[in-house]
N, C-alpha and C positions, 0 to 999 in steps of 0.2 A: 588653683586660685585665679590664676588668667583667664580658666574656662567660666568662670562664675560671673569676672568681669565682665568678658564679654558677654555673656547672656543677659547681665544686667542690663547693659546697654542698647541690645537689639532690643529689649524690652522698652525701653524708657523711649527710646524712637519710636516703635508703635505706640505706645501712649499717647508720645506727643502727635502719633498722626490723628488720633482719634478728637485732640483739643484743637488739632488746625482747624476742622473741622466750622471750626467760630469764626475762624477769617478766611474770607473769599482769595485774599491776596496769595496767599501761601497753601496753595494744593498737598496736603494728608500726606498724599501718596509717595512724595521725595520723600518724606522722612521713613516711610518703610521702604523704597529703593535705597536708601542710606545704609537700613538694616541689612538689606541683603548683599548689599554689596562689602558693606564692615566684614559681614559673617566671609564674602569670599574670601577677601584679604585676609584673614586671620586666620579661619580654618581651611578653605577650599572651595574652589567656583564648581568642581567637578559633580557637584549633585545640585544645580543650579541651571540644568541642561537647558538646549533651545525651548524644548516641553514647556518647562519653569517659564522663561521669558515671554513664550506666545499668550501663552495662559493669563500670567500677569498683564500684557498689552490690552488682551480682551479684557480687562476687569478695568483698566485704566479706561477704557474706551467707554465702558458700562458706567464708571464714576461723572462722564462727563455728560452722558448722556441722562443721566439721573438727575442731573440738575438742572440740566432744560427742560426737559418731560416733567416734571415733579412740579416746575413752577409756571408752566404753563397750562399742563392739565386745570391746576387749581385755582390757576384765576381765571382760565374760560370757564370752568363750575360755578366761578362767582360772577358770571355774567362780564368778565374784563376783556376789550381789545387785545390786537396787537400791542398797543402803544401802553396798555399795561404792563404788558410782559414785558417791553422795555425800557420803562419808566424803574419797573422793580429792578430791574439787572444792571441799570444806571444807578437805584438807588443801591443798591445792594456795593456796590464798589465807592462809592463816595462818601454816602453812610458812616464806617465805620473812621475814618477822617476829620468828619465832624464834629463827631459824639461818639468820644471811641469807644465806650461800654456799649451805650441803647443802639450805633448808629448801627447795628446788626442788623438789628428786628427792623430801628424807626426809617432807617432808608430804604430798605423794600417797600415800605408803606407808603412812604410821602413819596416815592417815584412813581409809582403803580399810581398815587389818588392823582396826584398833581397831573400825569399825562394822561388822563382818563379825563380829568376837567378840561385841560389848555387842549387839547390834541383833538382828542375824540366827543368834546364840546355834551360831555356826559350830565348829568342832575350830581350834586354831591353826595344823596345813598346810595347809588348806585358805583360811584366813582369810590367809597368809602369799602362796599361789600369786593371792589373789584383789592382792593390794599389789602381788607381781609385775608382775602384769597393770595395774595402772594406771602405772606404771612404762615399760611397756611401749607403753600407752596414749600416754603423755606425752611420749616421744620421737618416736612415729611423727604423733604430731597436727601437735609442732614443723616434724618434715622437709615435712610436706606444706604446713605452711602457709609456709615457707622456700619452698618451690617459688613459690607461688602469687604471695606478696608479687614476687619474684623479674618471673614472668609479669604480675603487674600492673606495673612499673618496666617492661618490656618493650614492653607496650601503654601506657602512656605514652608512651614515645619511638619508639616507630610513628607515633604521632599527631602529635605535635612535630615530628619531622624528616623525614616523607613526607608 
């Protein structure tokens, strides 16, 4: 019965890493170190080896990296500065604060346009296609880090149960 429990639960933290996912503030990945570290305390760190942790370090390093590259790839595609990229990653952190539901999506947006106008002294299509693009940025960073967290939950229970 304990052993269910606790599988419930390593579960339900990967879950929840997969819905952090929606706020910048709260990085995925603690709540699947949470999982692994639950599973040490309860069951054993012994199949959790250095291996395990380097492996997991690289995939944290690749999640953070993901979300730079992802949102800047795609709003230099949309023709957006520097000061896009950072107008989105200002918006993307204040955003959610705002307008806790949209401020997701609409602070990426309105940082990316706004410092694309005041900054970069851009036209507003142009400053509008560059919001696009972090937008665009924003989802495809998510999916890929959804993938990843996903592949590291994966490689955990490779390691645990072979």
């Amino acid at each position: 019965m304990l052993t269910i429990l606790l599988w419930v639960a390593i579960t339900a933290l990967f879950i929840f890493s997969i819905f952090a996912l929606k706020y910048p503030v709260f990085p995925g990945f603690i709540a699947l170190f949470g999982a692994y570290i639950l599973y040490g305390f309860t069951v054993s760190f012994e199949p959790l080896s250095l291996w395990f942790w380097g492996i997991q370090i690289v995939f944290v390093s690749t999640l953070f990296l993901t979300d730079y590259v992802a949102g800047l790839v795609a709003v230099k595609y949309y023709g957006g500065s520097n000061y896009a990229m950072y107008g989105s990653v200002a918006g993307l952190l204040v955003g959610p604060f705002l307008m806790p539901f949209l401020g997701i999506i609409a602070g990426p947006f309105f940082g990316a346009v706004l410092a694309e106008l005041l900054f970069a002294r851009k036209p507003f299509k142009l400053a509008f296609k560059a919001g696009f693009g972090s937008i665009i940025g924003l989802f495809g960073s998510t999916v890929l880090k959804a993938l990843i967290q996903t592949v590291m939950f994966a490689h955990f229970l490779f390691f645990v149960l072979w």
